[in-house]
DRENDO-1510 file (C-alpha; in Angstrom, 1 decimal, always signed):
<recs>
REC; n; res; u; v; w
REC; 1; UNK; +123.9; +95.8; +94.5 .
REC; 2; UNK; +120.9; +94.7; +96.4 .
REC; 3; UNK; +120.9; +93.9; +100.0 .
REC; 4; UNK; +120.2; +90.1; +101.0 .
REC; 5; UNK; +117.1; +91.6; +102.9 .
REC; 6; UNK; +115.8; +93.0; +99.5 .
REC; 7; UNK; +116.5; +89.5; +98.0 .
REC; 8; UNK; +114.2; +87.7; +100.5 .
REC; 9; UNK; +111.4; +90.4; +99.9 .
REC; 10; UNK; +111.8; +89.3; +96.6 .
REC; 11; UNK; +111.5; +86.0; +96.8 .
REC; 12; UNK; +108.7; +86.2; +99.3 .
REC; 13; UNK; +107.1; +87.4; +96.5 .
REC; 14; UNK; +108.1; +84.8; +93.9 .
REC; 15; UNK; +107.5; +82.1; +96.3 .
REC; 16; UNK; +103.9; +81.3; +97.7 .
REC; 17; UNK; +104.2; +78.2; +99.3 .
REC; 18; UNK; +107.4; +75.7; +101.0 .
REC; 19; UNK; +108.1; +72.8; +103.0 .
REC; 20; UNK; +110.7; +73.1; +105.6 .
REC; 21; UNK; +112.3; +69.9; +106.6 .
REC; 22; UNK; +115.7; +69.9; +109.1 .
REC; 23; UNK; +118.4; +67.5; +108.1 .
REC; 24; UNK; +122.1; +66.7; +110.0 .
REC; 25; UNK; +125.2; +66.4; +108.6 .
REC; 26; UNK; +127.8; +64.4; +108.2 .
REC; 27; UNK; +131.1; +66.4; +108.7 .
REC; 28; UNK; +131.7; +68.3; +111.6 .
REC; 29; UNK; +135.1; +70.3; +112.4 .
REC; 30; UNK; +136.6; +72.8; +114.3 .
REC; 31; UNK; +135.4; +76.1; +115.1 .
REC; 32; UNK; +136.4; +78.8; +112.6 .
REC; 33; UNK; +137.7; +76.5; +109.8 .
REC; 34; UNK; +137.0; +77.2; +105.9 .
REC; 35; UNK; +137.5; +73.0; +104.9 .
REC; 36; UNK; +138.8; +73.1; +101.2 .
REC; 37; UNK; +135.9; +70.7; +99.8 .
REC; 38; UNK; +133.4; +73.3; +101.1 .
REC; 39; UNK; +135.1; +76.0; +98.9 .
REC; 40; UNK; +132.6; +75.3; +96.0 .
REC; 41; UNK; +130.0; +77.1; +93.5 .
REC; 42; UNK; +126.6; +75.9; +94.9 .
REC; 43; UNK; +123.4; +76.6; +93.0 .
REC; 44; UNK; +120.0; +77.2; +94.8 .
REC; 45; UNK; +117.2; +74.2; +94.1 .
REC; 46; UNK; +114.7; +75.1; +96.9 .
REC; 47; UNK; +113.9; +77.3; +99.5 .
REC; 48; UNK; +111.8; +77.1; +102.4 .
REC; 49; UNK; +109.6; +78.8; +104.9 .
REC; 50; UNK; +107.1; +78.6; +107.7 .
REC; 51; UNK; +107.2; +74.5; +107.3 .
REC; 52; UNK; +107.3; +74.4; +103.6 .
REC; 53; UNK; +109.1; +74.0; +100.4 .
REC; 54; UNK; +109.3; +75.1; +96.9 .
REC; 55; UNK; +111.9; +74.3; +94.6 .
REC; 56; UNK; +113.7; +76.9; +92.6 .
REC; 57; UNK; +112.4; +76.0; +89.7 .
REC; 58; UNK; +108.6; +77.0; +90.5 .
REC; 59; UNK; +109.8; +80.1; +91.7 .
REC; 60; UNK; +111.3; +81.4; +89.0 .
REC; 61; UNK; +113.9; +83.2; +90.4 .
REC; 62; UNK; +117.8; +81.9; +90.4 .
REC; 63; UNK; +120.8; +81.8; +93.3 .
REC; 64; UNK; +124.3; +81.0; +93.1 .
REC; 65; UNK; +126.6; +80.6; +96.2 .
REC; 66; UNK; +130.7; +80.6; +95.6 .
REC; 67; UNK; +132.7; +80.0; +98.8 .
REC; 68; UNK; +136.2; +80.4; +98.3 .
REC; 69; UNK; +139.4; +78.7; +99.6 .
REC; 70; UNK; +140.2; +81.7; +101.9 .
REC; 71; UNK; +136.7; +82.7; +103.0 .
REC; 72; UNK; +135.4; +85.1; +100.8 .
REC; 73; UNK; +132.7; +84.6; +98.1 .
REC; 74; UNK; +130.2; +85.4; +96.7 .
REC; 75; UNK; +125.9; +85.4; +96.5 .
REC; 76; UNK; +123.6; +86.4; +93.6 .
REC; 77; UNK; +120.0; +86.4; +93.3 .
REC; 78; UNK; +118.7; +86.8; +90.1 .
REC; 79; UNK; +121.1; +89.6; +88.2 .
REC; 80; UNK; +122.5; +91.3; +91.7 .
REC; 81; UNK; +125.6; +89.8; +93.2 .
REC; 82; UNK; +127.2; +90.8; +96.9 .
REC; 83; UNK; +130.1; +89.5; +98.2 .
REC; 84; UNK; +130.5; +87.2; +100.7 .
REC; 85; UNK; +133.1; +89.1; +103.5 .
REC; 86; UNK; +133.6; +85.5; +105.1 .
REC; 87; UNK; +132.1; +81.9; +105.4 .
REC; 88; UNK; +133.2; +79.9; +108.3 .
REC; 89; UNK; +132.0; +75.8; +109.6 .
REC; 90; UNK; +132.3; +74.9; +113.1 .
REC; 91; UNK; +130.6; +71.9; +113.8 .
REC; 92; UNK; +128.3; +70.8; +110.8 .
REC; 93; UNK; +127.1; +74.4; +110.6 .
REC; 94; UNK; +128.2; +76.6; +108.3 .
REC; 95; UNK; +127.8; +80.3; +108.3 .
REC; 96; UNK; +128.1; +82.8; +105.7 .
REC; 97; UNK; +128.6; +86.6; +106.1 .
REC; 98; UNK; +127.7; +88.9; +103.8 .
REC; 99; UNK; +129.1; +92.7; +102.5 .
REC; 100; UNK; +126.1; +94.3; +104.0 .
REC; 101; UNK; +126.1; +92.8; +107.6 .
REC; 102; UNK; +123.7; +90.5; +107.1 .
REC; 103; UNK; +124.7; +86.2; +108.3 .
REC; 104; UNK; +123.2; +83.3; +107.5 .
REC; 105; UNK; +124.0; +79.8; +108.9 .
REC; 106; UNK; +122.7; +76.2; +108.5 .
REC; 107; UNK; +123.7; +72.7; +108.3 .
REC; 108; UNK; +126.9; +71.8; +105.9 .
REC; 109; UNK; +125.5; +68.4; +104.0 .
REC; 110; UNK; +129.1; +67.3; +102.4 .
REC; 111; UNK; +128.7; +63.9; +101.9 .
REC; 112; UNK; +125.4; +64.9; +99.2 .
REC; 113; UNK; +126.8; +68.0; +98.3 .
REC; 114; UNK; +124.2; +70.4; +100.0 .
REC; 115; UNK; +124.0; +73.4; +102.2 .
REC; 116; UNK; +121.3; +75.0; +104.2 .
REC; 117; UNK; +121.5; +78.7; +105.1 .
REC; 118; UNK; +118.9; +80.4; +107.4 .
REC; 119; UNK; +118.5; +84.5; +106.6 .
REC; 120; UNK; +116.1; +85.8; +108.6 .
REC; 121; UNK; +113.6; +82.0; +108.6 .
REC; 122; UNK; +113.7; +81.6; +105.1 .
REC; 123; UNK; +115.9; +78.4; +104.6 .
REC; 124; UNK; +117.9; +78.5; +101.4 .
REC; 125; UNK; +119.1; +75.2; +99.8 .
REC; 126; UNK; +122.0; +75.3; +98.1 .
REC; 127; UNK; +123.6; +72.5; +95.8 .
REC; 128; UNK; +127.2; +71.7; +93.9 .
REC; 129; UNK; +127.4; +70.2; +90.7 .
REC; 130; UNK; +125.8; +66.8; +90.8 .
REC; 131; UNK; +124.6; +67.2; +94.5 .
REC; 132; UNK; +122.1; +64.7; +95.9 .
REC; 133; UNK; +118.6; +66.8; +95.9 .
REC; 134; UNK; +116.6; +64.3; +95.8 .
REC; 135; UNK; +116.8; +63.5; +99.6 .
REC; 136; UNK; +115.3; +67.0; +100.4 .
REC; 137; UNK; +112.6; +66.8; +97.5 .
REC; 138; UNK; +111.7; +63.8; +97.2 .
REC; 139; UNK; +109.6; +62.6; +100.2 .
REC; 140; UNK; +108.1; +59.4; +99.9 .
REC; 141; UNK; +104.5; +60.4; +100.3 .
REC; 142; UNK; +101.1; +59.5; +99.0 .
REC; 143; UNK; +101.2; +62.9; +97.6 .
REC; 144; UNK; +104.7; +63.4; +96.2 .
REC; 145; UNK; +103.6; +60.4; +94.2 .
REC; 146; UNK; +100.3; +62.0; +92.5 .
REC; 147; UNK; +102.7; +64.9; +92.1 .
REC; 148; UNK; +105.2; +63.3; +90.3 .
REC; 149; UNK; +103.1; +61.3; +88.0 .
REC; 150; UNK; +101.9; +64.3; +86.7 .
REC; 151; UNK; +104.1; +65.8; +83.6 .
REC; 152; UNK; +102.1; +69.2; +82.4 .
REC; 153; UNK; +104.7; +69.5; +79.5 .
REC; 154; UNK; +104.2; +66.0; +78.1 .
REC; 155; UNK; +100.8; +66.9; +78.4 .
REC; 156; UNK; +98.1; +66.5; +81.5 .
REC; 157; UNK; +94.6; +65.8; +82.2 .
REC; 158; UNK; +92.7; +66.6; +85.0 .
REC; 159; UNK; +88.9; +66.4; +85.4 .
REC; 160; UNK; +87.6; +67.2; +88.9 .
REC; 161; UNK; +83.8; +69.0; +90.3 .
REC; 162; UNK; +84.5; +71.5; +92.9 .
REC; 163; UNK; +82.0; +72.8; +95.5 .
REC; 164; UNK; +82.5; +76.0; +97.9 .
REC; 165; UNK; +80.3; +76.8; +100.7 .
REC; 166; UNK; +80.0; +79.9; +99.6 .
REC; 167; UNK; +76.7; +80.7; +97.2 .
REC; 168; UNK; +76.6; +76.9; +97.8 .
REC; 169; UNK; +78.3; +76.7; +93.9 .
REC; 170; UNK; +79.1; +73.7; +92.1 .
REC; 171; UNK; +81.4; +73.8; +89.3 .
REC; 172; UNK; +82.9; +70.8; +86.9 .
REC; 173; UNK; +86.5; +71.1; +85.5 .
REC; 174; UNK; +87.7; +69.8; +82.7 .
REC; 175; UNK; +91.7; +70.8; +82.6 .
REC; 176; UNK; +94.1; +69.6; +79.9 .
REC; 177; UNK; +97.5; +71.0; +79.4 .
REC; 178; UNK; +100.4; +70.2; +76.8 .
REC; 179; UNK; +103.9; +71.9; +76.5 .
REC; 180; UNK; +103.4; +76.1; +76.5 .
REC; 181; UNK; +99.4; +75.5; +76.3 .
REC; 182; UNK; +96.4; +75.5; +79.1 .
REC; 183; UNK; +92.5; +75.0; +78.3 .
REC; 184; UNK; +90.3; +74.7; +81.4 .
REC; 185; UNK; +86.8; +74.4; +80.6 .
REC; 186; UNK; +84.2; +75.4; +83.7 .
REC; 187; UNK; +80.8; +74.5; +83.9 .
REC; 188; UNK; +79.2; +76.6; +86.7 .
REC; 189; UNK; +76.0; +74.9; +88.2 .
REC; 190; UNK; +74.2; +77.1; +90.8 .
REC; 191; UNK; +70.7; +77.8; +92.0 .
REC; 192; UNK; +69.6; +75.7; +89.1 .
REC; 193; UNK; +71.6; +77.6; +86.5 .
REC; 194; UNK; +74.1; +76.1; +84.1 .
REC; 195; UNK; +76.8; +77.8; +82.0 .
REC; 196; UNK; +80.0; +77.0; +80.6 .
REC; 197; UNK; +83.5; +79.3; +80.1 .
REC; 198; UNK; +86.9; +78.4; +79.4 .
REC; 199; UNK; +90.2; +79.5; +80.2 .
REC; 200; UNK; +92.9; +79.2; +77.5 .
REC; 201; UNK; +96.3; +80.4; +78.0 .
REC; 202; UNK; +99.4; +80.5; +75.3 .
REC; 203; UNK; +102.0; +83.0; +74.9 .
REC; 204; UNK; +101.9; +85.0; +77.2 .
REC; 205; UNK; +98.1; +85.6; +76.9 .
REC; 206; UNK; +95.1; +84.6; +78.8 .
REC; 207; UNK; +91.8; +84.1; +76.8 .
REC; 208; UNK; +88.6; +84.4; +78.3 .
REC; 209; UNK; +86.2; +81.9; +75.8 .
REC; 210; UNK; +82.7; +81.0; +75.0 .
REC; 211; UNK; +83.1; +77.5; +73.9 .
REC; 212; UNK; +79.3; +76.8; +72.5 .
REC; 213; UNK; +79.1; +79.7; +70.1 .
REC; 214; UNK; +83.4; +80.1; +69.5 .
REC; 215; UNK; +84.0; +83.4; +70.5 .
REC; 216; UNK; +86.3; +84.5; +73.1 .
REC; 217; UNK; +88.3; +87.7; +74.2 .
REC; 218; UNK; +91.5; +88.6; +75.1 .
REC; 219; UNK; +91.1; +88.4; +79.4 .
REC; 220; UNK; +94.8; +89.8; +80.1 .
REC; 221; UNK; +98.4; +89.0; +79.8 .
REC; 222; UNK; +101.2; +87.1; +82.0 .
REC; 223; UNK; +104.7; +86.9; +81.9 .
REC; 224; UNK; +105.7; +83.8; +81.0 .
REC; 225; UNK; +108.2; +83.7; +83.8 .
REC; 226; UNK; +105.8; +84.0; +86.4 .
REC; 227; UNK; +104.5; +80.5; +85.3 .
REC; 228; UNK; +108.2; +79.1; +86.3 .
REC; 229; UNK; +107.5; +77.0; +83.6 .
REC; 230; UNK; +104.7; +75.1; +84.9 .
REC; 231; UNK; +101.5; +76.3; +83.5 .
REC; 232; UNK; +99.7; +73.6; +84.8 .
REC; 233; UNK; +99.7; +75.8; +88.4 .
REC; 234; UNK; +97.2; +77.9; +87.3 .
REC; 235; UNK; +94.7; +75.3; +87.6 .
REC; 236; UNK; +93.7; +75.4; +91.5 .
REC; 237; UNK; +93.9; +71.8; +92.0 .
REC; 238; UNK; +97.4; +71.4; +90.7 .
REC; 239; UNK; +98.6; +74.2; +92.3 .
REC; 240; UNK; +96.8; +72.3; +96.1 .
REC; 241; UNK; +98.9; +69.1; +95.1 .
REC; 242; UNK; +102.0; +71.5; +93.9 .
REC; 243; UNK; +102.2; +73.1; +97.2 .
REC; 244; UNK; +101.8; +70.5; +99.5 .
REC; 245; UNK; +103.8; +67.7; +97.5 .
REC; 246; UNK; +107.0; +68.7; +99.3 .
REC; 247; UNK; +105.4; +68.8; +103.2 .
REC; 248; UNK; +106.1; +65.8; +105.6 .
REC; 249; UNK; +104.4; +67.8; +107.9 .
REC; 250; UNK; +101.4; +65.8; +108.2 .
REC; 251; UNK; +99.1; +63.2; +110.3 .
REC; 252; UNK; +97.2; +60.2; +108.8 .
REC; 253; UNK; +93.6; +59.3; +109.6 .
REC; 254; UNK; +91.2; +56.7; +108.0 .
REC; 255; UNK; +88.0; +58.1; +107.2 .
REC; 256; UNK; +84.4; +56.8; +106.0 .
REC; 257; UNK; +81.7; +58.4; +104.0 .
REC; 258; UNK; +78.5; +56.9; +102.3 .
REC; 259; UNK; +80.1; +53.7; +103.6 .
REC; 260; UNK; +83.5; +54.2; +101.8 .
REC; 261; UNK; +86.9; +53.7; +103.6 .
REC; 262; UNK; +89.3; +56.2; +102.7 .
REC; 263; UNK; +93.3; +57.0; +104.1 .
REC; 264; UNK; +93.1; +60.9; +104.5 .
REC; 265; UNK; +97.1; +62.5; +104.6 .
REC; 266; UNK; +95.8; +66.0; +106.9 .
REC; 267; UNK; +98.2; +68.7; +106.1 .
REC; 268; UNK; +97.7; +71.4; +109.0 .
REC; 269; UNK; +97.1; +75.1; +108.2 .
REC; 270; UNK; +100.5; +77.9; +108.0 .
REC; 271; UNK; +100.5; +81.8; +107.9 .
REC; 272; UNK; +99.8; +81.7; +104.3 .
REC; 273; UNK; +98.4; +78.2; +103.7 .
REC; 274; UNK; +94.8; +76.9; +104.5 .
REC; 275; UNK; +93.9; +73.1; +105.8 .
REC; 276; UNK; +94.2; +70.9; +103.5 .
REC; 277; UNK; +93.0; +66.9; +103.4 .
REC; 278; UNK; +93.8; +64.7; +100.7 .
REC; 279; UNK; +91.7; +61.4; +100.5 .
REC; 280; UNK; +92.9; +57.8; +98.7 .
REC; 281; UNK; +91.2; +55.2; +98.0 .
REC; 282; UNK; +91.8; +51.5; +98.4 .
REC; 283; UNK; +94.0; +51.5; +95.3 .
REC; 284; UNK; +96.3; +54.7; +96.5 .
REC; 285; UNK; +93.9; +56.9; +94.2 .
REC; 286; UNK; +93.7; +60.6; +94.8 .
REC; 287; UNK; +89.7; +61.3; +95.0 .
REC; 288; UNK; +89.1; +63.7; +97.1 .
REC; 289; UNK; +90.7; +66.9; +98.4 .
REC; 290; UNK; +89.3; +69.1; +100.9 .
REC; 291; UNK; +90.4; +72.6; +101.5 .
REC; 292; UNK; +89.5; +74.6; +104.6 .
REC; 293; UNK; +88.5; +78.1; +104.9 .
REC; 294; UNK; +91.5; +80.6; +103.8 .
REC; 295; UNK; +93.7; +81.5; +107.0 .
REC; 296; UNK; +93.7; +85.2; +105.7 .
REC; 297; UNK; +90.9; +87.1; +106.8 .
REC; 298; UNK; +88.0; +88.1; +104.1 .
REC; 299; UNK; +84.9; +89.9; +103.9 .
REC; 300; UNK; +83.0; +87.3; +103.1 .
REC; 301; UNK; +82.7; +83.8; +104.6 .
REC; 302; UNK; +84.1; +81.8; +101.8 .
REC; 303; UNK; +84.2; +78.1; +104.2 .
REC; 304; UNK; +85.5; +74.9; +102.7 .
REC; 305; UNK; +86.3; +73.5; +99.0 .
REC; 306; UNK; +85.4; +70.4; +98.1 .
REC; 307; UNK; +87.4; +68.9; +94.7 .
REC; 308; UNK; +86.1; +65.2; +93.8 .
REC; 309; UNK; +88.3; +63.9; +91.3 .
REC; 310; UNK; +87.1; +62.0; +88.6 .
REC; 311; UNK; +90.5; +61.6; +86.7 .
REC; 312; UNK; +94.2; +62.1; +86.8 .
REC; 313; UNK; +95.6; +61.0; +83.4 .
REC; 314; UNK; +97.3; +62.0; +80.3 .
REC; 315; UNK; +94.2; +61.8; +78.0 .
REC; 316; UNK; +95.1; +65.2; +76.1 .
REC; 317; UNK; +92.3; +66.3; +73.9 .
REC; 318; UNK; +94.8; +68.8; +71.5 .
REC; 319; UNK; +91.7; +69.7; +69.6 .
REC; 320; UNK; +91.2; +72.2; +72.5 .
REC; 321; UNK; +94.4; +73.0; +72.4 .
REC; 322; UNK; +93.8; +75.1; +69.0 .
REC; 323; UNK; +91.1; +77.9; +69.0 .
REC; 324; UNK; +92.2; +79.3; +65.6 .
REC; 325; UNK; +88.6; +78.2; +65.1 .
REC; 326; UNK; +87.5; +81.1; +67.6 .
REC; 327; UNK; +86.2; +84.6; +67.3 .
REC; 328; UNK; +88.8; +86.4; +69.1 .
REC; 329; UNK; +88.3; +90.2; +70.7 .
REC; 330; UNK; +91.2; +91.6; +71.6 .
</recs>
């Protein structure tokens, strides 16, 4: 078996980005006690870390919790399971011990079926059967609502230009997504040149293709569970809403360029995470996203990104869907 600092290596790993909010409960009781309605199997639907959140479901990596009525359990993450030596509530906190030494403790949410454990800053959320998650993941945001309009499986459409300080490029996206299958066509305008590429991804495979003369080449392969199910992610403006759709963490300012009043939600930089700005317009329209430079030191000075959305919708052209019509290299 594992040990439960192995398991938060791992999820480090699995996890890229959270949103960390704190929460009190409702119960509180006497130090030391085990309460029977605590004694449950809890499954994990989020975890967070340094301010942020990512549900368990983008991570692609699984938890279960069982307290028992005498204070013992068990924890598993993924196939590795350790026992729980004892679990304990004083107060609203409950804290959980496990077989090697290591504790975790957090807030005991009973009346929505919800538990919080800290190990070591990384917050694990932990729900019964038919627990109410939605408090913790469903903020009512600008952003959360561009997020949750968007279904990748029913099929998605996103068309967006992008410009990056650095080699002062400009590049047009036209994304569209439908159950297990991504096509991102890219259109690279820089220094006067032009050229377009596509990215097409489906079973496990990522092709690299040449959409004006239909050829294309086998680029690499993914594991499908590394996608968490949500191939959409691998488009980078997706993955920007994805990852900030669960902060609160944020300060509103109204802004106006070429005359244009726009509410911008600033979400402020973390250890992994750089700036990020989201502009709406009058109507509560996503336009404009602006990324600052990356927080992790590089070689070069890569500066800010600059998406301007043209579209958000679920105009699915499934002809690009298919390139059975390519030339394939593999």
């Amino acid at each position: 078996m594992k040990t439960g600092k192995t398991w938060l290596s791992l999820l480090l790993v699995t996890a890229l980005v959270f949103s960390l909010c704190a929460f009190g409960g409702a119960a509180a009781y006497a130090d030391g006690e085990h309460p029977a309605e605590a004694a449950q199997t809890y499954n994990m639907f989020a975890m967070g870390y340094a301010g942020q959140i990512i549900e368990t479901a983008q991570m692609g990596a699984t938890s279960v919790l069982t307290l028992n009525a005498d204070g013992s359990g068990t924890m598993s993450m993924d196939a590795d399971l350790m026992e729980v030596t004892a679990w304990t509530v004083s107060g609203n906190t409950l804290t959980v011990t496990l077989a090697d030494g290591s504790a975790g403790a957090g807030a005991l949410h009973l009346d929505k079926g919800v538990i919080e454990l800290d190990f070591g800053g990384y917050i694990f959320y932990y729900g019964r059967e038919g627990a109410d998650t939605a408090f913790f993941l469903s903020p009512d945001t600008r952003l959360h609502a561009v997020y949750d309009s968007i279904d990748p499986a029913a099929g998605a459409h996103l068309k967006y230009a992008l410009h990056t300080d650095y080699l002062n490029a400009d590049s047009l996206y036209d994304v569209h997504t439908k159950g297990d299958v991504f096509y991102s066509a890219d259109t690279v305008q820089v220094n006067g040149y032009e050229s377009t590429s596509a990215t097409f991804y489906q079973d496990g495979k990522v092709y690299s293709l040449k959409p004006a003369d239909r050829t294309g080449m086998l680029a690499t392969t993914v594991d499908p569970s590394m996608l968490a199910g949500n191939i959409l992610a691998m488009d980078t403006l997706y993955s920007a809403i994805l990852s900030h759709a669960l902060r609160t963490d944020y300060t509103t300012e109204t802004r106006e360029e070429d005359g244009v009043t726009y509410t911008v939600d600033c979400y402020p930089a973390t250890a992994y995470q750089a700036e990020g700005a989201f502009f709406f317009d009058g109507e509560g329209k996503l336009v404009r996203y602006v990324e600052g430079p990356p927080v992790i030191e590089t070689t070069i000075d890569i500066g800010e990104s600059v998406y301007t959305i043209e579209s958000i919708d679920t105009a699915v052209d499934e002809s690009l869907l298919d390139i059975s019509g390519y030339q394939i290299t593999q």
